[in-house]
mmCIF file of the C-alpha atoms, coordinates in Angstrom:
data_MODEL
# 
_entry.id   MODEL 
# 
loop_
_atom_site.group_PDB 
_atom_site.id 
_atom_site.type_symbol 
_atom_site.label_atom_id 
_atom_site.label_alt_id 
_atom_site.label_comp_id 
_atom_site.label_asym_id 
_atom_site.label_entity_id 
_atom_site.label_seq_id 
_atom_site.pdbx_PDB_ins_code 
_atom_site.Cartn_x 
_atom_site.Cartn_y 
_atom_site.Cartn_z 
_atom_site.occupancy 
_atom_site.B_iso_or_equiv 
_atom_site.pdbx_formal_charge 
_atom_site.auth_seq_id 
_atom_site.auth_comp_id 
_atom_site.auth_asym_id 
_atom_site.auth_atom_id 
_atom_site.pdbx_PDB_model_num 
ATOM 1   C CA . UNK A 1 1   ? -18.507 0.938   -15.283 1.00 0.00 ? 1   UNK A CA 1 
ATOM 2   C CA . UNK A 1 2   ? -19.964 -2.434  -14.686 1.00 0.00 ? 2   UNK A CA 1 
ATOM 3   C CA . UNK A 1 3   ? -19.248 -5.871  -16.471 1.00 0.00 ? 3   UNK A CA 1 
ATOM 4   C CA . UNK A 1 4   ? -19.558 -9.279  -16.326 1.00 0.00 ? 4   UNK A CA 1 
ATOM 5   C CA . UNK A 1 5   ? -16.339 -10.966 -15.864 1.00 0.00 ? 5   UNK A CA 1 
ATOM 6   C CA . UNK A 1 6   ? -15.788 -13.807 -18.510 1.00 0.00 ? 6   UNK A CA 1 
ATOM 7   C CA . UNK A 1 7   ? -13.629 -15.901 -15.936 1.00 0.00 ? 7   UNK A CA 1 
ATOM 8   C CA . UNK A 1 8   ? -14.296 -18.625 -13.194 1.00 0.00 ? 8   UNK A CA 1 
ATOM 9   C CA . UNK A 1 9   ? -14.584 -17.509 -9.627  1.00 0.00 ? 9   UNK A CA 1 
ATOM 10  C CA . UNK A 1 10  ? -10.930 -17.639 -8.987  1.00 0.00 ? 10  UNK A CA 1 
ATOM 11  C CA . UNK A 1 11  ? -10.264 -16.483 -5.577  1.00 0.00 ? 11  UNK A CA 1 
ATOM 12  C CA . UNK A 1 12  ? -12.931 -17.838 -3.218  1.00 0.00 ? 12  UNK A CA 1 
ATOM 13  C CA . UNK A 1 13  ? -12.166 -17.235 -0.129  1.00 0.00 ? 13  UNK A CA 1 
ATOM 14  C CA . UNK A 1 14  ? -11.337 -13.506 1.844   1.00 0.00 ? 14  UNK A CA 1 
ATOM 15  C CA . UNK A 1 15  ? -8.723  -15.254 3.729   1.00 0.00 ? 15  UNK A CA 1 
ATOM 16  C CA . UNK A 1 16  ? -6.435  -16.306 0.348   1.00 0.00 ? 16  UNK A CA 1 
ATOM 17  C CA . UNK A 1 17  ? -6.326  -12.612 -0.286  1.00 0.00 ? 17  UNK A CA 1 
ATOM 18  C CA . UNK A 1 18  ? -2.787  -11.111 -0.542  1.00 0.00 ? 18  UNK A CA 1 
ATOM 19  C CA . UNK A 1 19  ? -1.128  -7.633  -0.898  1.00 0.00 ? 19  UNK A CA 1 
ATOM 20  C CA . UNK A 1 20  ? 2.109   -6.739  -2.980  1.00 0.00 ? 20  UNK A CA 1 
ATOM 21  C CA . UNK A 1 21  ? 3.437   -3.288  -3.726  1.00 0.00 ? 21  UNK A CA 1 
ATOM 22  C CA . UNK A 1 22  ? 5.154   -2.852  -6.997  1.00 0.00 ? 22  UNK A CA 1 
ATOM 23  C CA . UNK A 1 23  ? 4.199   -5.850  -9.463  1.00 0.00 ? 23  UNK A CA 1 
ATOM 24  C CA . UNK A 1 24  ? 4.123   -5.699  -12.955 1.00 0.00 ? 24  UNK A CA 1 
ATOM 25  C CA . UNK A 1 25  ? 1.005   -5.552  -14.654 1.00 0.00 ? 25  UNK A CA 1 
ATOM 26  C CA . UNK A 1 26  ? -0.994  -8.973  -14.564 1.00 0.00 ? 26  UNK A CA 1 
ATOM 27  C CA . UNK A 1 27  ? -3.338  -9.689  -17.193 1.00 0.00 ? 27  UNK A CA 1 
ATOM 28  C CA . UNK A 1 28  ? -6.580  -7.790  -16.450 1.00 0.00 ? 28  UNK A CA 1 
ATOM 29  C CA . UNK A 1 29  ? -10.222 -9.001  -17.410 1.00 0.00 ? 29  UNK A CA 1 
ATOM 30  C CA . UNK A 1 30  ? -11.358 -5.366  -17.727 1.00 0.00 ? 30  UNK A CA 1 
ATOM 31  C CA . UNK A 1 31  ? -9.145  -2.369  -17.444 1.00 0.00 ? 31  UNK A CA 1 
ATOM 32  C CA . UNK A 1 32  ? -10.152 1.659   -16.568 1.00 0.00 ? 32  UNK A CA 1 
ATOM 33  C CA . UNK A 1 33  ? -7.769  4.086   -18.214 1.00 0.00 ? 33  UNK A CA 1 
ATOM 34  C CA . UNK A 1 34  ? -8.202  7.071   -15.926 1.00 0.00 ? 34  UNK A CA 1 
ATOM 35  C CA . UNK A 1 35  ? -5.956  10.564  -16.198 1.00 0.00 ? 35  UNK A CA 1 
ATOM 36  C CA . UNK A 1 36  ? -6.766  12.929  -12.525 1.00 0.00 ? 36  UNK A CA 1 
ATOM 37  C CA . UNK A 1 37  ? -5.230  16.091  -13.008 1.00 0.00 ? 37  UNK A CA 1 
ATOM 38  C CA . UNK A 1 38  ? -1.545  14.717  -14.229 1.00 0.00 ? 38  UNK A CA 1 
ATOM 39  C CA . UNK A 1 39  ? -1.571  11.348  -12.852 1.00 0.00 ? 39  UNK A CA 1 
ATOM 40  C CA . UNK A 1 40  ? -2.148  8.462   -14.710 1.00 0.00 ? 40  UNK A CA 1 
ATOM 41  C CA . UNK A 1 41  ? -4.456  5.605   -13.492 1.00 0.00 ? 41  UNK A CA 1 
ATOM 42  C CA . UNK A 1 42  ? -5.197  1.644   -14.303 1.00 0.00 ? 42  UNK A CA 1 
ATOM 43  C CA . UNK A 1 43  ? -7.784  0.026   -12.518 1.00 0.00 ? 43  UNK A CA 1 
ATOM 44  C CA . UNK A 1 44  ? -7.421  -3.359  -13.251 1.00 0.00 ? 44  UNK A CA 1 
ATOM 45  C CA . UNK A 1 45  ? -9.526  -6.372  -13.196 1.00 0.00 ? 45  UNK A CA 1 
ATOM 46  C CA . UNK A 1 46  ? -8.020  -9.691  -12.589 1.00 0.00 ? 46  UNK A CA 1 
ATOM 47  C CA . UNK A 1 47  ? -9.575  -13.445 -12.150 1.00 0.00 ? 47  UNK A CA 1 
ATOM 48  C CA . UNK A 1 48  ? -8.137  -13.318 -8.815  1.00 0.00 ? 48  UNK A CA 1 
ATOM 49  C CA . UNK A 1 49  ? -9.556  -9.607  -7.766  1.00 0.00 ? 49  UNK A CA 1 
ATOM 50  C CA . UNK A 1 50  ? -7.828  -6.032  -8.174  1.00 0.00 ? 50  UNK A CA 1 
ATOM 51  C CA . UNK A 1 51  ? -4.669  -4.325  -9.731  1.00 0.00 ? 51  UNK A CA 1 
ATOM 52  C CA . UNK A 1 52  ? -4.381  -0.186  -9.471  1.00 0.00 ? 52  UNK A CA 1 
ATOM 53  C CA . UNK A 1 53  ? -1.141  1.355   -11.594 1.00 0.00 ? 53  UNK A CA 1 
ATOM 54  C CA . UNK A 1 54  ? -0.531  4.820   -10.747 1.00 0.00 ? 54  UNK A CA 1 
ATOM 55  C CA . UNK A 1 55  ? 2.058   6.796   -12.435 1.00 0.00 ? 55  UNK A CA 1 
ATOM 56  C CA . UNK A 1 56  ? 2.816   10.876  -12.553 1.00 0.00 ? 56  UNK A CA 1 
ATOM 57  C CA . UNK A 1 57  ? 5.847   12.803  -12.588 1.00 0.00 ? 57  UNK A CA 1 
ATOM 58  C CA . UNK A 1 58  ? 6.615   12.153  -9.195  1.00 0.00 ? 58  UNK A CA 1 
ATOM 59  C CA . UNK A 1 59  ? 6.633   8.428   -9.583  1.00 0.00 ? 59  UNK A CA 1 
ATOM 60  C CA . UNK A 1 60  ? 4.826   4.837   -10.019 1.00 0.00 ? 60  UNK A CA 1 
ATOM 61  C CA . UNK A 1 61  ? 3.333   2.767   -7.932  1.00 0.00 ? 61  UNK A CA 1 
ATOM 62  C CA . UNK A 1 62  ? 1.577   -0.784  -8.779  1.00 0.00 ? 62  UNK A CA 1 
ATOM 63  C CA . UNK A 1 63  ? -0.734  -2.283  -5.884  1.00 0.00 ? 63  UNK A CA 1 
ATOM 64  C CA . UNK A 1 64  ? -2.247  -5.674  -5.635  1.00 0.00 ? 64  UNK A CA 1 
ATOM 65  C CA . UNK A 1 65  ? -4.833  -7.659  -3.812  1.00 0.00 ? 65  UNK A CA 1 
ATOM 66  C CA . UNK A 1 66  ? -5.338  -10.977 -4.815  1.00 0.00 ? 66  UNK A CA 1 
ATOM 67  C CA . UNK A 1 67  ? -5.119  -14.428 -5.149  1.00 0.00 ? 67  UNK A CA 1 
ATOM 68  C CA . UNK A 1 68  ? -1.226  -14.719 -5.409  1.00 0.00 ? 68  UNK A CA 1 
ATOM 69  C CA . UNK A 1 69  ? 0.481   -17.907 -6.594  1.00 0.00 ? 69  UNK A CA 1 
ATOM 70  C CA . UNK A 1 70  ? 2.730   -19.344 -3.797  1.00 0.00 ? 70  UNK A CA 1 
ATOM 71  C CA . UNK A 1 71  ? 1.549   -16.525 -1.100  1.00 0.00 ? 71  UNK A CA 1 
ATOM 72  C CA . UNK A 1 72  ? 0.792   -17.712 2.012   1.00 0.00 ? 72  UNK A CA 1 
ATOM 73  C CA . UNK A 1 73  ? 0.903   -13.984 3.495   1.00 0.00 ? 73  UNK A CA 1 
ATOM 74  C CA . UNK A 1 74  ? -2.296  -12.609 4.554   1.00 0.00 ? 74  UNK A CA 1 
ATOM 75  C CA . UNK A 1 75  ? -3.743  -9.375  3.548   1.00 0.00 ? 75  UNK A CA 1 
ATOM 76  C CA . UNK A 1 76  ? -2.277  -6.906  6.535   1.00 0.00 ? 76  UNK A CA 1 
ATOM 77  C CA . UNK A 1 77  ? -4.710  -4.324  8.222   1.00 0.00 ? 77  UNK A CA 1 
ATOM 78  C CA . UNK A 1 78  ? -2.576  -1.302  7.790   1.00 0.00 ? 78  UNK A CA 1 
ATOM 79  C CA . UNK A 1 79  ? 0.716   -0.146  5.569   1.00 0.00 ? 79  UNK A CA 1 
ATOM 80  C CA . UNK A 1 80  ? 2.497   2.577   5.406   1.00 0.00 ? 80  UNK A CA 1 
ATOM 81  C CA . UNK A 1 81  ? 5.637   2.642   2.819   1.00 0.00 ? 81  UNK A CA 1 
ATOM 82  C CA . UNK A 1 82  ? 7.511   5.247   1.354   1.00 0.00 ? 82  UNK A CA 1 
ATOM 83  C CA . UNK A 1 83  ? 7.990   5.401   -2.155  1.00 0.00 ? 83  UNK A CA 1 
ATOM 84  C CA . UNK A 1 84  ? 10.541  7.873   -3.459  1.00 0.00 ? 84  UNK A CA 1 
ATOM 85  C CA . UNK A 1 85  ? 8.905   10.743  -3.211  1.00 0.00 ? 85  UNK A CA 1 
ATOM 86  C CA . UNK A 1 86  ? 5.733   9.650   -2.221  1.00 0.00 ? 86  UNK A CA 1 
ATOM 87  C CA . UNK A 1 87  ? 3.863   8.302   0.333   1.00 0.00 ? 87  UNK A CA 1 
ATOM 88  C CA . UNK A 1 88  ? 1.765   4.937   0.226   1.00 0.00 ? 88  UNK A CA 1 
ATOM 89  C CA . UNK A 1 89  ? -0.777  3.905   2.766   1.00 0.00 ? 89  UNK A CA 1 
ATOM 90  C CA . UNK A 1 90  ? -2.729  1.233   3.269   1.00 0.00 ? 90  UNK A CA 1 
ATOM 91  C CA . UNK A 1 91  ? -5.699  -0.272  5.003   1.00 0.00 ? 91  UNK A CA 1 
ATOM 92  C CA . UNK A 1 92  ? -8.158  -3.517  4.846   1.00 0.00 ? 92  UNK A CA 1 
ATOM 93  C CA . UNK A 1 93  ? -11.463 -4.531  6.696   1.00 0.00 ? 93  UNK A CA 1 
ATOM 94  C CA . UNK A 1 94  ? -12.966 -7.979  6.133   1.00 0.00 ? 94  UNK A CA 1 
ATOM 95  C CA . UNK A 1 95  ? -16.592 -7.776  7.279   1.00 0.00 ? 95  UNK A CA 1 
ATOM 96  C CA . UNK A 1 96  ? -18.960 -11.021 7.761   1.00 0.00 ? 96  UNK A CA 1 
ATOM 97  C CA . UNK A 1 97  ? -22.754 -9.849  7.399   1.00 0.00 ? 97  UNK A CA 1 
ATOM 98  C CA . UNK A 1 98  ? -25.692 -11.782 7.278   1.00 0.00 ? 98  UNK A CA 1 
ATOM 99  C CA . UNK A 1 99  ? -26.813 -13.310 3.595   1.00 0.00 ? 99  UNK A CA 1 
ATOM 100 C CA . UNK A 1 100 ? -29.758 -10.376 3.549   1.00 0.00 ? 100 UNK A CA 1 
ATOM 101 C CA . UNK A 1 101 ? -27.367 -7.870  4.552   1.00 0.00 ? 101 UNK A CA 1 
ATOM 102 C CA . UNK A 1 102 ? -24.643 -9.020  2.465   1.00 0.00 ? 102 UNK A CA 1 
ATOM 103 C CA . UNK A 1 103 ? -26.852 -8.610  -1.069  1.00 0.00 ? 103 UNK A CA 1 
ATOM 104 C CA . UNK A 1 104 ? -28.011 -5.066  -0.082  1.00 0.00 ? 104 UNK A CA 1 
ATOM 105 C CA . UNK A 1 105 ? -24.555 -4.240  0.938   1.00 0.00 ? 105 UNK A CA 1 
ATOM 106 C CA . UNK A 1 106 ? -23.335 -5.847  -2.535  1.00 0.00 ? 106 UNK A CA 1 
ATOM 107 C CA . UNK A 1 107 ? -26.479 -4.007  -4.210  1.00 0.00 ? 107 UNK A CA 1 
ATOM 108 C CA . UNK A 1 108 ? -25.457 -0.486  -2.867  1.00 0.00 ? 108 UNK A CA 1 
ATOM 109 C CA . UNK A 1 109 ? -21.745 -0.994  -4.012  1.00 0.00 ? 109 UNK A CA 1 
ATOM 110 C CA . UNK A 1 110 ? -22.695 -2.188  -7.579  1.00 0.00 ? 110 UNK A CA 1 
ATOM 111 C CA . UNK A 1 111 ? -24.784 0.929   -8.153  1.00 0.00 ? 111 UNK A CA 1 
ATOM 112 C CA . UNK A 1 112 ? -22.417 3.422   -6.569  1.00 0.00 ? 112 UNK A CA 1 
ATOM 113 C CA . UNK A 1 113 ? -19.964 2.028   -8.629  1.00 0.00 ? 113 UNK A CA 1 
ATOM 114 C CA . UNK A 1 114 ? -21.255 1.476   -11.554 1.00 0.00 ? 114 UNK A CA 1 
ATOM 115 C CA . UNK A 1 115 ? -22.801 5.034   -11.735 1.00 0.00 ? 115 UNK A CA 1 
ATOM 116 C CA . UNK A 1 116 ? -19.236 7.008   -11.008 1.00 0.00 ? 116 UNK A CA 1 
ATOM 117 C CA . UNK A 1 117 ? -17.142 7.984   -13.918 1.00 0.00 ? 117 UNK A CA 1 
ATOM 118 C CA . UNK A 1 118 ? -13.990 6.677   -12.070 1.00 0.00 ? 118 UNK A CA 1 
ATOM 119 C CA . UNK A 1 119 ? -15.786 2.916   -11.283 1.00 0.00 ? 119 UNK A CA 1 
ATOM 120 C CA . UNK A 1 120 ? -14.847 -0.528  -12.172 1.00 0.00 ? 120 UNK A CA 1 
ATOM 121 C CA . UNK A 1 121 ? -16.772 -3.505  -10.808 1.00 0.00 ? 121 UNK A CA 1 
ATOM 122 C CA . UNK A 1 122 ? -17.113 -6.542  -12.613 1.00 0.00 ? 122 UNK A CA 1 
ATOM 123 C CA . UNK A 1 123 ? -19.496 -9.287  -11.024 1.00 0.00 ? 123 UNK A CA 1 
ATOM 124 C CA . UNK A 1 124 ? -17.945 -12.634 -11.426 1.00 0.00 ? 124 UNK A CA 1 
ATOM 125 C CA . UNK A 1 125 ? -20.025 -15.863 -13.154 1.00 0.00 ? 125 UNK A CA 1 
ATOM 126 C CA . UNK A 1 126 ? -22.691 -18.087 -10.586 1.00 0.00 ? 126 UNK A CA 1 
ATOM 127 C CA . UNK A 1 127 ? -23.703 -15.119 -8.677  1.00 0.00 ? 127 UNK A CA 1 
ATOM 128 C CA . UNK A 1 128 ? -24.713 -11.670 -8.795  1.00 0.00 ? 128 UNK A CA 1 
ATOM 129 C CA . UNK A 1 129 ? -23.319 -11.163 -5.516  1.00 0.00 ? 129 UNK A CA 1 
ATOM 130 C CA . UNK A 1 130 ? -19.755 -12.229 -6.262  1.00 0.00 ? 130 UNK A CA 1 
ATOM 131 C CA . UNK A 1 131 ? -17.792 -8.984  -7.457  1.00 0.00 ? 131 UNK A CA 1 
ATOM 132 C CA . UNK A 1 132 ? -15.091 -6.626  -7.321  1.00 0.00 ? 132 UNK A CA 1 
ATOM 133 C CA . UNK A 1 133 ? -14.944 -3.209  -7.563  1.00 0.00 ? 133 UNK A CA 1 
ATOM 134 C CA . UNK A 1 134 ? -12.746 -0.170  -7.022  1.00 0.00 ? 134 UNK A CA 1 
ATOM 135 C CA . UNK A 1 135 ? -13.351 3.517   -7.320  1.00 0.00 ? 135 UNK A CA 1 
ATOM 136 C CA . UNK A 1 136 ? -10.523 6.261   -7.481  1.00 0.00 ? 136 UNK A CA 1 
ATOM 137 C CA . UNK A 1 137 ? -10.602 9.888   -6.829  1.00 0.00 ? 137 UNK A CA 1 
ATOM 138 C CA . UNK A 1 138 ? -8.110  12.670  -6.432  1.00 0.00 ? 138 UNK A CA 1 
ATOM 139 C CA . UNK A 1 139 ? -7.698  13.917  -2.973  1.00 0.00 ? 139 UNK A CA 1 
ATOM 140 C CA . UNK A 1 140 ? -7.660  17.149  -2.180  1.00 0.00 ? 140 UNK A CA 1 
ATOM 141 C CA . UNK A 1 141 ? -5.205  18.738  0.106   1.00 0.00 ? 141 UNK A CA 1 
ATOM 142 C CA . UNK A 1 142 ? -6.114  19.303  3.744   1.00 0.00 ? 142 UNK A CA 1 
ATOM 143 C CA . UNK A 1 143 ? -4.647  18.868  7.320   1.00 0.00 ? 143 UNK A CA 1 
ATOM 144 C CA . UNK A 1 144 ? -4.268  15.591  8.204   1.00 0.00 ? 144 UNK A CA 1 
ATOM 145 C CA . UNK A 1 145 ? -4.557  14.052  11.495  1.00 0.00 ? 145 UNK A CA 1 
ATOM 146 C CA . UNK A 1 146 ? -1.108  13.590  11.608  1.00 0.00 ? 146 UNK A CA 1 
ATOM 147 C CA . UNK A 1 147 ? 0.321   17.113  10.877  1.00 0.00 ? 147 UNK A CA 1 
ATOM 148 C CA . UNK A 1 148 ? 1.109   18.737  6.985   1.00 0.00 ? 148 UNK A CA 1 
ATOM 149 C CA . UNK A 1 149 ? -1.535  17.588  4.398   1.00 0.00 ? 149 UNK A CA 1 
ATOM 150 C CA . UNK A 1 150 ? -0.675  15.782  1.848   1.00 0.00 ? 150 UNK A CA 1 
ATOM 151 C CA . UNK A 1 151 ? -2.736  14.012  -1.098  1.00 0.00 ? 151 UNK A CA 1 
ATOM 152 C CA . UNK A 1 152 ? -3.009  13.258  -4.711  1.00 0.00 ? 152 UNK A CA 1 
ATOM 153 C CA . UNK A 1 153 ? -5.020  10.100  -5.473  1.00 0.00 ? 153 UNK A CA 1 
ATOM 154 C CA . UNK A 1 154 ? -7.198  7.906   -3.040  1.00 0.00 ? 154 UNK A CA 1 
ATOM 155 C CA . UNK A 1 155 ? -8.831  4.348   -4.064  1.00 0.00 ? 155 UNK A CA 1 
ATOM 156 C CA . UNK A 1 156 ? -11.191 2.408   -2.198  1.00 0.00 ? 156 UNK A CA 1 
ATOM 157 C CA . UNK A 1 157 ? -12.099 -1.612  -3.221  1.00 0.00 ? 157 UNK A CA 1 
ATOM 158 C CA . UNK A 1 158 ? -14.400 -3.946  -2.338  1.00 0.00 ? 158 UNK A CA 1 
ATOM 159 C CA . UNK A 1 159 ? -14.372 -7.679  -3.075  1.00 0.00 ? 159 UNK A CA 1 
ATOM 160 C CA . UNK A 1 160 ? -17.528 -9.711  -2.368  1.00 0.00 ? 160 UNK A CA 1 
ATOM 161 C CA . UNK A 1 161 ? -17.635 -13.309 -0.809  1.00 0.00 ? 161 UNK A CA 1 
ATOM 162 C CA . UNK A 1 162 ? -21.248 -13.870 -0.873  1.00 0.00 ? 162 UNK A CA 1 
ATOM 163 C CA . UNK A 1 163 ? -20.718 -17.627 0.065   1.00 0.00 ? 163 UNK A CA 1 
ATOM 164 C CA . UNK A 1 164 ? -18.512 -16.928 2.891   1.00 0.00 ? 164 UNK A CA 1 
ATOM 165 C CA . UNK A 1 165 ? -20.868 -13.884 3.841   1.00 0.00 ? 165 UNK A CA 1 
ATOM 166 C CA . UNK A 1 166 ? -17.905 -11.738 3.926   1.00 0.00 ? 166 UNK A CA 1 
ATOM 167 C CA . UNK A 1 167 ? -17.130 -8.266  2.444   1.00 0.00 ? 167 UNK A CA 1 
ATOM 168 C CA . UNK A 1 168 ? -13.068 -7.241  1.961   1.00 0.00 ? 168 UNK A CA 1 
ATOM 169 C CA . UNK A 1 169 ? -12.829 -3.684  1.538   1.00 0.00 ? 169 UNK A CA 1 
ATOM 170 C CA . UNK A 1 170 ? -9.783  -1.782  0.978   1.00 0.00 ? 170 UNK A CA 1 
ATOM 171 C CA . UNK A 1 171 ? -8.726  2.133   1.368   1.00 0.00 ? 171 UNK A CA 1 
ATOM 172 C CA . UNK A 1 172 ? -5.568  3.081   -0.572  1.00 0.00 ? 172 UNK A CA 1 
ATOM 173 C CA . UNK A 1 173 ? -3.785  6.743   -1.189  1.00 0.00 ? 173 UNK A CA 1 
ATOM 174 C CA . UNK A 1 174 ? -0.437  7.874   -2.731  1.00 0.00 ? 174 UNK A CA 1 
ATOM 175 C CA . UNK A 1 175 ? 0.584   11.047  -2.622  1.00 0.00 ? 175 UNK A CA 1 
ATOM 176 C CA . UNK A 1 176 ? 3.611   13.512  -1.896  1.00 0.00 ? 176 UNK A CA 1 
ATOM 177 C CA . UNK A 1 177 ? 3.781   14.881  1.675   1.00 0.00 ? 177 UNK A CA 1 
ATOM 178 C CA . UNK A 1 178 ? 3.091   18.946  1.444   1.00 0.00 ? 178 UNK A CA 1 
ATOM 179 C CA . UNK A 1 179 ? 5.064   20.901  4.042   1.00 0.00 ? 179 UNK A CA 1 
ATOM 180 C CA . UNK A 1 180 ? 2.754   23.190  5.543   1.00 0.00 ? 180 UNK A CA 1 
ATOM 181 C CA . UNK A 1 181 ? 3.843   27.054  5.006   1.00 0.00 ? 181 UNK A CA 1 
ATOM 182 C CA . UNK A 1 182 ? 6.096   28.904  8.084   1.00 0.00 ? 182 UNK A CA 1 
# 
């Protein structure tokens, strides 16, 4: 899904970009009820960038990136938390591309996005270039490179800086670790 977001261009640079685990819901510009298998998914719009809300039987878990009043933190390159039961990681790039690379980069994003059933992207007013989006998907179980497979729900997000030239992209999953059988 793709929308125009009826907000100013609140976070403007990558750098004031921040992370927080477990914050209540913020009021969203645009919101993406999504249900994979039994979990329960928000992705979440804000004027300063993203919100996902996950909640199953297992648990809940609430990340953001954004623009966060009085955080002076910046967004870290790798977590790793648990979370009751589950299992949280982590991970952010911040790329700086060229302004003709940057719009086909932001051009191939909006239409992947757009086009999936589990997409949210709004562009944000001034440019078409300026935009967030995140896409979810249930992940299915498999080895992992660090021993017993685990999985449930995987999100990836990108938010656009076309005046900066830069491209923040994000790679979350949640799941509960899965002991391989003896």
């Amino acid at each position: 899904m793709l929308t125009t977001l009826q907000t100013s261009y609140t976070d403007t640079r990558a750098a004031d970009l921040a992370w927080r685990l477990g914050m209540e819901p913020l009021p969203a510009l645009a919101v993406l009820p999504l249900r994979l298998d039994r979990t329960e998914v928000e992705l979440r719009l804000l004027g300063a960038s993203h919100q996902v809300l996950v909640e199953d039987s297992d648990g809940r878990c609430s990340e953001t990136v954004a623009c966060l009043p009085g955080s002076s933190t910046p967004l870290p390159l790798g977590v790793a938390k648990q979370l009751g039961d589950w299992e949280y990681e982590f991970g952010a790039r911040v790329e700086t591309l060229a302004p003709s690379a940057f719009e086909v980069r932001a051009q191939e994003l909006l239409a992947l996005v757009a086009e999936h059933p589990h997409g949210l992207a709004g562009v944000f007013p001034g440019s078409p270039y300026a935009f967030t989006a995140l896409l979810a998907h249930r992940q299915d179980r498999g080895e992992g490179v660090d021993g017993p497979s685990w999985g449930r729900l995987a999100w990836r997000t990108w938010h656009a800086y076309p005046q900066e030239g830069r491209l923040v992209t994000t790679r979350s999953r949640v799941g509960v670790r899965v002991a391989e059988p003896v």
